[in-house]
N, C-alpha and C positions, 0 to 999 in steps of 0.2 A: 394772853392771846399771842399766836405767832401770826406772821405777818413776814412777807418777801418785798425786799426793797429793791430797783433798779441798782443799778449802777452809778445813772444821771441822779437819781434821789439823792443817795449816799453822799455825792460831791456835793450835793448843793445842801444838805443838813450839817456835811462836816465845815465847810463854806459859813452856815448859820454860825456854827455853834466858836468858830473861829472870830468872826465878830462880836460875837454875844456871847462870854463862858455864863456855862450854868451850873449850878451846883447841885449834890444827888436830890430829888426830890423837888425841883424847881420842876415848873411848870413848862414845856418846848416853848409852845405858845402862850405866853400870860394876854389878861387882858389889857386894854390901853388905859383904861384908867384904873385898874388896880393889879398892882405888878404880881401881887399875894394869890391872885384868881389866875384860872384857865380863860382862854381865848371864847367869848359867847357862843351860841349857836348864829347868832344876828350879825357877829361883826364876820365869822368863818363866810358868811352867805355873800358880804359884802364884798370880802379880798376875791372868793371865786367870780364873784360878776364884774368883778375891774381887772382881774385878769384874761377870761374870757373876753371882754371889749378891747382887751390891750392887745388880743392877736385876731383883730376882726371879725367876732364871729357877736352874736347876738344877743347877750346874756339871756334873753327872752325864753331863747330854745335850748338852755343849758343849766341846771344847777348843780348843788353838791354834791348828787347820788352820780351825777352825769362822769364824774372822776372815779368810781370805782371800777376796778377789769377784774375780772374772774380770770385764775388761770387753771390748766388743766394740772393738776401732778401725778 
């Protein structure tokens, strides 16, 4: 699958990945209690609703599809 990243993305994966190296075939996101898995569907729900509350907005009227933008090409 291809996919278009920001700019702001970019800095902030290369950022991650500056804290955290990973090796080919590692997981971006692992889970928290198993480093060997990918990030849940449950816990992905959780960071977007405590990011959403982190910049006042309501997690109530926002979840994870709410992050997707279509662009024209």
């Amino acid at each position: 699958m291809k996919f278009e990243l920001t700019e702001q993305t970019r800095e902030a994966v290369d950022a991650y990945l500056k804290a955290k190296p990973k090796h080919l075939g590692d997981y971006l996101f692992e889970s928290r209690g198993r480093p060997d898995l990918c990030i849940s569907t449950r816990q992905y729900s959780r960071l977007v609703s405590s990011w959403i509350a982190g910049i006042g907005l309501d997690p109530r009227l926002f979840g994870t599809h709410s992050l997707r933008r279509t662009k024209a090409t």
